[in-house]
Steps between C-alpha positions, in 0.01 A plus 500: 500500500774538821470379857723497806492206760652375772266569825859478675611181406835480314442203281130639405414353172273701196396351118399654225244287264430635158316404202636703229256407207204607765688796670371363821710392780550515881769602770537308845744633769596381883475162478769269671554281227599528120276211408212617697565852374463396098216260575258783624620722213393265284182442691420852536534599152191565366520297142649188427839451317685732742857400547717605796742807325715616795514339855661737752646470879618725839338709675382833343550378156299583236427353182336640187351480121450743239382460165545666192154584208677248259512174788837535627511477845816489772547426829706586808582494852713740734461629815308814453198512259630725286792332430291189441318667263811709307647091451180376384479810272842437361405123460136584271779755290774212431172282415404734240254688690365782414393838745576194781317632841281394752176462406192706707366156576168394410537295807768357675498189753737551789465196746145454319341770572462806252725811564245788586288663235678165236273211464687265298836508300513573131768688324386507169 
C-alpha cells in the first residue's frame, strides 16, 4: 500500500500501522503533527496489535508497504510513490522476502475511509 500527502503543507505528517501476523494495517497522511499522525493510524487500522512501521513528513511525500507470500514485509518513504515503493521493495528483499510487491488490496484505509472498490486491508 503507497500514499502521497501533504495538501500543501511542508511539514505534512503520514503513518503507516501494520499488523504483520494479521496482514492488516492502515495508512494516514496530511496531518500536522507526528503524534497525531501515528495515533489515527493506529486507530484506523482495522485489527488490533497494529504497530506504527514507517512515519513520514513534507509535503508530497509518500510512504509505502509491500509484502512478500512468506511474511516479509518493508517499508519506505520518498518523494514520489514509486520511489516509495522501489525502497520498500528493496527493504521486504533484505528482510528475506520473497516476490516482495504491493499487494491488490483487499482493502486499504486511507484517512479511514476505504480506497474505492477496497473495503478493508488484508495482504495475505
Amino acid at each position: 500500500m503507497s500514499a502521497c500527502g501533504g495538501g500543501g503543507a511542508p511539514t505534512a505528517r503520514g503513518a503507516i500501522a501494520y499488523n504483520a501476523s494479521a496482514g492488516y494495517g492502515s495508512i494516514v497522511v496530511s496531518h500536522t503533527s507526528q503524534p497525531d499522525a501515528n495515533t489515527d493510524a493506529l486507530k484506523k487500522c482495522p485489527v488490533g496489535g497494529c504497530a506504527i512501521v514507517l512515519e513520514f513528513s513534507g509535503n508530497g511525500t509518500c510512504g509505502s508497504l509491500v509484502v512478500s507470500s512468506n511474511g516479509a514485509w518493508g517499508v519506505g518513504s520518498a518523494g514520489s510513490k514509486e520511489e516509495a515503493d522501489s525502497r520498500a521493495s528493496e527493504q521486504c528483499t533484505k528482510r528475506g522476502g520473497v516476490g516482495c510487491h504491493l499487494y491488490q488490496w483487499n482493502g486499504l484505509i486511507l484517512n479511514g475511509q476505504p480506497i474505492v472498490g477496497q473495503d478493508t486491508m488484508q495482504c495475505n
